[in-house]
Structures are given as C-alpha cells and as structure tokens.
VEXVEXVO-516984 format. One record per residue (C-alpha): y negated, x, z negated. Coordinates in steps of 0.1 Angstrom, whole numbers, padded with zeros to 4 digits, always signed. Layout:
// residues N
YXZ/...
This chain:
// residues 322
-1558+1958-2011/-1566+1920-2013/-1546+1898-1996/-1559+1880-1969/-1550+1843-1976/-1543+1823-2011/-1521+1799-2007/-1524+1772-2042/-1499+1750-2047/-1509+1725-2075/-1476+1718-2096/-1475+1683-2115/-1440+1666-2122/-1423+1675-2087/-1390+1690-2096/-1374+1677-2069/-1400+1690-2046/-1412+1724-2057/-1381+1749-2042/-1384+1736-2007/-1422+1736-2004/-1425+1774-2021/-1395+1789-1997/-1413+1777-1969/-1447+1799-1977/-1420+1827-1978/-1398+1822-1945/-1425+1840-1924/-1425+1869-1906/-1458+1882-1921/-1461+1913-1946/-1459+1898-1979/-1489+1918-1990/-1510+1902-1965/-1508+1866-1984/-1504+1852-2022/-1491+1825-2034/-1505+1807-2067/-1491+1785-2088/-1510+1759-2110/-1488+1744-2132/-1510+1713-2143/-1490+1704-2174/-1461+1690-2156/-1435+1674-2184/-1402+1675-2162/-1388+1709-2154/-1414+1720-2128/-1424+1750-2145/-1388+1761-2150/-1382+1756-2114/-1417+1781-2106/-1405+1809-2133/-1370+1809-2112/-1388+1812-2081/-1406+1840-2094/-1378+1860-2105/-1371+1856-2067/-1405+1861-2051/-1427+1884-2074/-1455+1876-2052/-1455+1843-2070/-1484+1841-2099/-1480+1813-2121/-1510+1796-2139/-1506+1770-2166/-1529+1746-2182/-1529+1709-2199/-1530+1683-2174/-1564+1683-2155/-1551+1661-2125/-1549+1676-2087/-1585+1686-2081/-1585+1702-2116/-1554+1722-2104/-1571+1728-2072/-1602+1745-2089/-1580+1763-2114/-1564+1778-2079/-1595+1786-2063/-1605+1807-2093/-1578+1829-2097/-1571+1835-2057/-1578+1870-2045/-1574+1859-2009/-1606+1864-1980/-1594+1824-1970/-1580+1795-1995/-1548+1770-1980/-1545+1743-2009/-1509+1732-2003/-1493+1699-2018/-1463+1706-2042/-1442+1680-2020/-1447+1691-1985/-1436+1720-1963/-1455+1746-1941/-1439+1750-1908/-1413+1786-1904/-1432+1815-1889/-1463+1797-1884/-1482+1823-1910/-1490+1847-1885/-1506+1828-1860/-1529+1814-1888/-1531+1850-1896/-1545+1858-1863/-1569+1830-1859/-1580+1836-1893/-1594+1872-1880/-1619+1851-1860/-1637+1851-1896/-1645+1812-1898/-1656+1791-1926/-1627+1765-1917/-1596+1769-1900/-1583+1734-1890/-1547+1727-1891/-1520+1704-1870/-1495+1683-1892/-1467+1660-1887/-1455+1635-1906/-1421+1631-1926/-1405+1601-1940/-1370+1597-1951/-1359+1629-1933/-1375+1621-1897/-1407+1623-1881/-1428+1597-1881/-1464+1609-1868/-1477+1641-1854/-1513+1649-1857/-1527+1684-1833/-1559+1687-1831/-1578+1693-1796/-1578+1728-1788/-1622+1740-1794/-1623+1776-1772/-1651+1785-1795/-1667+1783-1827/-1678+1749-1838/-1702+1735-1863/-1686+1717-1893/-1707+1682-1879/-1691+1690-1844/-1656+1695-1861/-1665+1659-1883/-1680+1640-1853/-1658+1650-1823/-1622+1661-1834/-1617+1650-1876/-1603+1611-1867/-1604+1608-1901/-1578+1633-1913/-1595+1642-1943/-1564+1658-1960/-1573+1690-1974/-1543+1710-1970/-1554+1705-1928/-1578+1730-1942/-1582+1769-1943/-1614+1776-1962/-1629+1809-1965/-1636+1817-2003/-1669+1829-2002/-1683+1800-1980/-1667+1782-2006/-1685+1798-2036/-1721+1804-2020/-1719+1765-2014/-1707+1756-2047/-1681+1735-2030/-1655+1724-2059/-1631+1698-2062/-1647+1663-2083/-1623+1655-2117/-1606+1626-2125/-1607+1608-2093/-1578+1600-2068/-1588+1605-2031/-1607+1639-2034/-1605+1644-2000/-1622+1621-1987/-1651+1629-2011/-1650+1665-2005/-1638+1669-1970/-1673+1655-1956/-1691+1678-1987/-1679+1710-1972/-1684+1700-1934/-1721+1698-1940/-1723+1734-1947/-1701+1748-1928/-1712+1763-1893/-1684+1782-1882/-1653+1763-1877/-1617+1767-1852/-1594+1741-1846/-1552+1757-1847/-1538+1732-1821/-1500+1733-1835/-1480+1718-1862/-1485+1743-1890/-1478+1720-1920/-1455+1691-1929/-1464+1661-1950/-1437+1639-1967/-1443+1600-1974/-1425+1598-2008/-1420+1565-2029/-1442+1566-2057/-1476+1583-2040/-1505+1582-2048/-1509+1566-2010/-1475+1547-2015/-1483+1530-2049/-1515+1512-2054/-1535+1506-2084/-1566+1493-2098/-1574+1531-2102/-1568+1536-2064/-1593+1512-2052/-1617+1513-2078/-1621+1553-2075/-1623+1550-2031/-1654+1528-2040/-1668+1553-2063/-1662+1583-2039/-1684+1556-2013/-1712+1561-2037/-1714+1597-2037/-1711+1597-1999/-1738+1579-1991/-1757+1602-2009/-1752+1626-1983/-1768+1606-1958/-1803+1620-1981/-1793+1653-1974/-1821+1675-1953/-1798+1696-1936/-1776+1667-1919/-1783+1660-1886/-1784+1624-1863/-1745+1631-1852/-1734+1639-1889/-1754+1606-1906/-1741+1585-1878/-1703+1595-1880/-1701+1593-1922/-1721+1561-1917/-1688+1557-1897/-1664+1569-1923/-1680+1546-1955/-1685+1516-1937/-1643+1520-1923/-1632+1530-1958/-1653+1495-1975/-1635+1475-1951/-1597+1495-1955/-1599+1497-1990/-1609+1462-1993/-1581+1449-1973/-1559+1473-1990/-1566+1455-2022/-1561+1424-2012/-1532+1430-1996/-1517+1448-2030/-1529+1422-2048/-1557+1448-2069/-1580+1422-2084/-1617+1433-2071/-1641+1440-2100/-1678+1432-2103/-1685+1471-2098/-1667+1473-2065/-1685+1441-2056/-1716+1457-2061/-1713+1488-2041/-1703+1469-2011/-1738+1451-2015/-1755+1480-2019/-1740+1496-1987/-1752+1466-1969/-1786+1471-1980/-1784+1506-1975/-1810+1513-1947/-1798+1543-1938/-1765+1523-1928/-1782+1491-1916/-1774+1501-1875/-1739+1504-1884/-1728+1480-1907/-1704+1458-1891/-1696+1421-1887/-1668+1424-1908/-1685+1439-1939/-1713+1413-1939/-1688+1389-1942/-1668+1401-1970/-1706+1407-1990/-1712+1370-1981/-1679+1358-2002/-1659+1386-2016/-1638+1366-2033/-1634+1343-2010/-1628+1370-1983/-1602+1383-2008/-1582+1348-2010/-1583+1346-1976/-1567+1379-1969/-1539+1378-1996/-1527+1348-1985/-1526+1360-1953/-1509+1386-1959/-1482+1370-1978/-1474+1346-1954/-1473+1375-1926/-1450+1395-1950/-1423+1365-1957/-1422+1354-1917/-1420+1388-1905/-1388+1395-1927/
C-alpha cells in the first residue's frame, strides 16, 4: 500500500543539522506505513551521509538517494521522483516539524487538495522569534484566492503540501542553479492550482542559522532574485490568470525590485548592468505600469545614484545605532 505522504528532505553539508530534523518526522503518533521519508543526499562532503545511513539503521523507513551535487532544487526534483506518497512535504535539512502534528495534516490531507498550507514559527538561537498561522479558510480555495488573500509573501516551500499528481499533470518542477526557488515556483504552482486548505497551526519550525543562504549575501543572491523577476513577469502573459492573480504578483515583483535592491546596497553587492536592466524593463512593462511605485521609478532614474545613497545610509544608521 502506498503511503500517503513523502516527506524529502534535501541533504547538503548539514551534519550538525540532519539528526534533529529526521527524529522529528518520526516522533508522531501516525502509523509509520502511512508516511515516507526520503533522503536526497546532494553530494554533501562533511559527514551528512554517514549521519542518514545511521539513521537508517534506526528508522528503516528511511530511503536514502545519492547524487553529485545538483543544488537544492535539483535535490528537490530528485525527491519528487522517487516519492511514492498521494501528497509531497519538501522539508529543509536544518529545520524541525512540530511533535504529533502528522496526524492532523493527515486528516486534512483526506480533504484531497492540491495544496495543503502550513503554519510555521521562527527559531533563532534557541528561542522563538516570529510565528506565522495562517487564517483559518472553512472551505476549499483557489490557488489565486490562497496567493491574493492569505500568502503575505510566505513563499517558503516547505509551508507547502503538494499533491503529486497535480504536481506532475502541471509539470511543476523545481528551476536549477538558482537560489530563491521559491519565490519563482511558489507563484508557478498557485496558477494551477484550484483546490487549496489553509492548516491554521504551527506545523513546522524554521531555524535562522549563520551562514544561509538568507543570512549571507552574495553577488549570486541578488543577481539570481532579479532573474527569477524575469521569469515572473512572464506569468502576467499567462491566459489562465485572472485580474486578482496579475494584480497581486504585479505586487510581489515590483516589492521584491525594491527589497532586493535595498538589500544590495545595504550588503554592499555591487549592482551589475544586467540587474539594471531588468528593473527598466519592469518599469516599462505595461502590464505593471498601474502598479509600479514611486520608489522604483526613482531608483530606474539613477540606480547608482540610488545605490550611494542607500549604503551610505545605511552605514551611518549601523555605526550610531551601536
């Protein structure tokens, strides 16, 4: 009998990690036949995959995949294809599900949904920072409903359940070689979906940890959140999206220009000529042109300029606020 939910957990370099995040899918009071957990061992060089094969011997449930290092969506694909489960939960190696919380998901799962959306809380350095539970919807909602009127831009996909053939018939896979796949998929796969639940409780637990991907900034970082605006705007062309959907990603890429270009300046990421491009073209996107904001227009007037302006800012915030 196939087990009703996959849970993936993509495995790269997180020794320290791994132990607490895979005893937590176990300390649930669920059959164990009625979930799987899979392993994706994305060529980790610590001792990760030492740490998995020791869990095994402890949980036989446990199947382990390896392959050379593909990056997270690559793991998450890898996952996808070898899960047997009727719904998908892609779990980060360094966070935590919540004790016992299995079979409520369980039980809302048997509502048969495209998306099961999750509450999370926030950990850093041992306490809880933030807690994110999403409004309670006493029916089943449309993935542009569930993106318009309860996302706030959560975008993280392990707030996600997906169910594996709505998955499949939509061709919904992770993009390669990009940091930030959420954001570019999350909005993907809530244009196709029409049947989706919110779980209003703290099923999962995410740890801030030094050394992120959203702790530690690069050139990478912000070039590849500019990139991932390209590819959404192309879903403003889409037939199938409606007013309410154009209107809230219009929304989402004109927020995430302005963020990630503050966030640059702030780290100090020198803005290339690329990124400087894409923020003209989303100004002179007309499909945008009602929502572009004050803000954005002036950063297109003088990116550089605006750039100065900001770091310097910043800097002198950072040294009188200390």
């Amino acid at each position: 009998m196939a087990p009703i939910l996959s849970i993936v957990i993509p495995v790269y370099n997180v020794s320290e990690y791994i132990s607490k995040c895979v005893h937590s899918c176990f300390d649930q009071n669920v059959n164990k036949k009625s979930y799987e957990i899979i392993i994706v061992n994305d060529g980790s060089t610590d001792n990760s995959l030492k740490i998995c094969k020791t869990l095994q011997i402890q949980f036989p449930e446990i199947t382990i995949v390896s392959q050379e290092n593909r990056g997270l969506s690559g793991a998450r694909n890898t996952g996808l294809h070898y899960s047997n489960g009727k719904y998908v939960w892609f779990v980060d190696s360094d966070d935590w599900i919540e004790s016992n919380k299995l079979k409520t998901i369980l039980q809302e799962l048997e509502q048969n949904m495209d998306i099961l959306w999750l509450g999370h809380d926030v950990y850093h350095k041992n306490k809880v920072i933030n807690e994110f539970v999403p409004n309670a919807t006493k029916q089943l909602i449309s993935g542009e409903d569930l993106f318009a009127n309860h996302l706030n831009n959560l975008f993280f996909i392990w707030k996600f359940i997906y169910k594996k053939k709505f998955l499949e018939s939509n061709r919904l896979l992770f993009m390669e070689g990009i940091l930030y796949e959420d954001l570019e998929f999350t909005p993907r796969a809530l244009l196709k979906a029409e049947k989706c639940i919110t779980l209003p409780s703290v099923c999962y637990h995410y740890l801030v940890r030094e050394g992120s991907i959203v702790t530690n900034v690069k050139p990478k970082n912000i070039q590849n959140r500019f990139s991932i605006l390209n590819e959404l705007t192309k879903l403003l062309d889409e037939n199938t999206a409606s007013e309410l959907y154009r209107s809230t990603l219009s929304k989402v890429i004109i927020h995430t220009a302005e963020s990630s270009f503050d966030l640059a300046a702030k780290s100090g990421v020198e803005i290339s000529d690329e990124i400087i491009n894409v923020i003209d073209k989303l100004v002179s996107n007309k499909k945008l042109k009602f929502q572009i904001s004050k803000k954005l227009l002036l950063i297109n007037i003088n990116p550089r300029l605006y750039y100065f302006f900001i770091n310097k800012s910043y800097k002198f915030y950072r040294v009188f606020s200390n």
